[in-house]
C-alpha positions as CSV (number, residue, x, y, z in Angstrom):
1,X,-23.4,-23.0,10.3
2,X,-20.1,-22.8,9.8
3,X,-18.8,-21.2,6.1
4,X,-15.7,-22.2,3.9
5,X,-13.0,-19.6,3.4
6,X,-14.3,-18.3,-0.3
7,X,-17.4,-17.7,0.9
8,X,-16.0,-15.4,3.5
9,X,-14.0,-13.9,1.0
10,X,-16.8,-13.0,-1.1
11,X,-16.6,-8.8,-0.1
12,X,-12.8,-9.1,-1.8
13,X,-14.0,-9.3,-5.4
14,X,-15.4,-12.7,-5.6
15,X,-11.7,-14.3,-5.4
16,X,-10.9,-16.1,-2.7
17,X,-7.8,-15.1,-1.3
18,X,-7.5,-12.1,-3.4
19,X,-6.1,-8.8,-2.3
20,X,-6.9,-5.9,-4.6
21,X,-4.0,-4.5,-6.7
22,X,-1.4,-7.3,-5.1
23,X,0.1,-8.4,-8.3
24,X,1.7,-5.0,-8.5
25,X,4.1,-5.1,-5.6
26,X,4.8,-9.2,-6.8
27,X,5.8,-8.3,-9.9
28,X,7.8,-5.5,-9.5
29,X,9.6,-7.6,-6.3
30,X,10.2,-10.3,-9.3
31,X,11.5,-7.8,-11.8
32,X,13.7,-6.3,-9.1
33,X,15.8,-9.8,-8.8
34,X,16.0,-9.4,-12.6
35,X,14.4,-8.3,-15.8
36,X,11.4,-10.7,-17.7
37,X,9.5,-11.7,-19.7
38,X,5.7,-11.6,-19.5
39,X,4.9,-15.2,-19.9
40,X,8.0,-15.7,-17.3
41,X,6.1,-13.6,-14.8
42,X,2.7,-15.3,-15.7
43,X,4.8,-18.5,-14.8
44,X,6.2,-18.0,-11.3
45,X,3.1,-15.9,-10.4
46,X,1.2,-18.7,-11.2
47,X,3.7,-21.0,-9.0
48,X,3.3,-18.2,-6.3
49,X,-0.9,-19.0,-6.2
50,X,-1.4,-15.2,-7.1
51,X,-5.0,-14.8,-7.1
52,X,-6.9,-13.5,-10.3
53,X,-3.6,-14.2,-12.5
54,X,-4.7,-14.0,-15.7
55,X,-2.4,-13.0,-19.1
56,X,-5.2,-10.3,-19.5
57,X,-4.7,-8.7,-15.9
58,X,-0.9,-9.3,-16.0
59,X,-0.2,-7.3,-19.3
60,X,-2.9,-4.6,-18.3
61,X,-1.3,-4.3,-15.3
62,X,2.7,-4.4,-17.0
63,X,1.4,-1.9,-19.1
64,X,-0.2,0.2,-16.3
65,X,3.6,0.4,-14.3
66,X,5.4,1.5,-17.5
67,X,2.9,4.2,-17.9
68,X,3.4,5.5,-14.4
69,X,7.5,5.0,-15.3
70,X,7.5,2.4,-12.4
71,X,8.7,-0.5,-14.8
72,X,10.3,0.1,-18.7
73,X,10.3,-2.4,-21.5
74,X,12.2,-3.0,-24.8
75,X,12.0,-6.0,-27.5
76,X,14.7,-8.4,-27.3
77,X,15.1,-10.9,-30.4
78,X,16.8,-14.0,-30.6
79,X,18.0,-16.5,-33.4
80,X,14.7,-18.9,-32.6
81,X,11.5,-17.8,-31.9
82,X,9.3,-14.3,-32.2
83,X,10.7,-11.3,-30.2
84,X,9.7,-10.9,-26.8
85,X,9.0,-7.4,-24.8
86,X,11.4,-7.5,-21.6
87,X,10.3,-5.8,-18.8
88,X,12.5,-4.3,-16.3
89,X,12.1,-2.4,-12.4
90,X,13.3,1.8,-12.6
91,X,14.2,3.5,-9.9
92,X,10.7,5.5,-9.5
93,X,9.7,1.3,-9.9
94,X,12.0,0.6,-6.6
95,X,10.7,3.7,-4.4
96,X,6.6,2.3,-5.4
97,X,7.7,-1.1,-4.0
98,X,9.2,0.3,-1.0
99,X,6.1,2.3,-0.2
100,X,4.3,-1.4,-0.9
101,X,6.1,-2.7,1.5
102,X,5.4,0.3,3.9
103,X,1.8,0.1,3.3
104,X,2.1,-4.0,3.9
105,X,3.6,-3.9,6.8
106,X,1.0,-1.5,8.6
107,X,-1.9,-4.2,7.2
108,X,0.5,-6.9,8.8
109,X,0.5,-5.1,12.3
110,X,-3.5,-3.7,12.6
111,X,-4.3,-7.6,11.0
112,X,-2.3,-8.5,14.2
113,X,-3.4,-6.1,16.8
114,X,-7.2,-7.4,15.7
115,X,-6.4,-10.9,15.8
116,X,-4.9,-10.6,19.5
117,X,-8.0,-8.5,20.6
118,X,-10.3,-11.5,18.6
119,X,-8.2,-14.4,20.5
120,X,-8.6,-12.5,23.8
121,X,-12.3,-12.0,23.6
122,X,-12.9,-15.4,22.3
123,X,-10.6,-16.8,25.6
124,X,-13.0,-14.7,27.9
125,X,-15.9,-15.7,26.5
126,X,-15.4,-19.3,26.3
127,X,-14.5,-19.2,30.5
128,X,-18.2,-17.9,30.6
129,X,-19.5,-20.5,28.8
């Protein structure tokens, strides 16, 4: 029988397509092309099909990277409309991403090295059959 994709994804907190802790590395890539907004972020996030984007997780999480000095925020206020809280990348924000991206690209190559062991296995066995 043969299962959809979510159901295989079950093991990955219920979400399907969800990698744990992703949104970090997206939103500091996003706030390293230029400082935001939260509901700006919720917004291309969204657009981006981020798994398990929800305001709740995006400001926990916001508020988790300025903790750790990763991201730093300040209120701008404008002539129309309620003040917003602007978030911006720091430098101790750029070197986390980097090591995201480290940390990405070894996933990327053992996901490949298992998917070219799965393909050849799957080519052998199918000439036996």
């Amino acid at each position: 029988m043969k299962k959809n994709k979510c159901e295989l994804n079950k093991f990955q907190d219920g979400v399907c397509g969800h990698m744990r802790g992703f949104i970090q590395p997206n939103l500091l890539l996003l706030l390293l092309e230029k400082p935001a907004h939260g509901y700006e972020l919720m917004e291309i996030l969204s657009k981006k099909n981020i798994a398990g984007m929800d305001p709740g997780n995006l400001y926990r999480t916001l508020r988790s990277l300025e903790k750790s000095q990763y991201v730093r925020s300040s209120w701008e206020t404008g002539d129309a409309g309620p003040s917003r809280r602007i978030y911006e990348i720091t430098e101790q924000g750029i070197e986390y991403l980097n090591a995201w991206v480290e940390r990405i690209r070894g996933t990327r190559s053992r996901l490949a090295n298992f998917l070219e062991e799965y393909e050849k296995t799957m080519e052998r066995l199918t000439k036996k059959f």
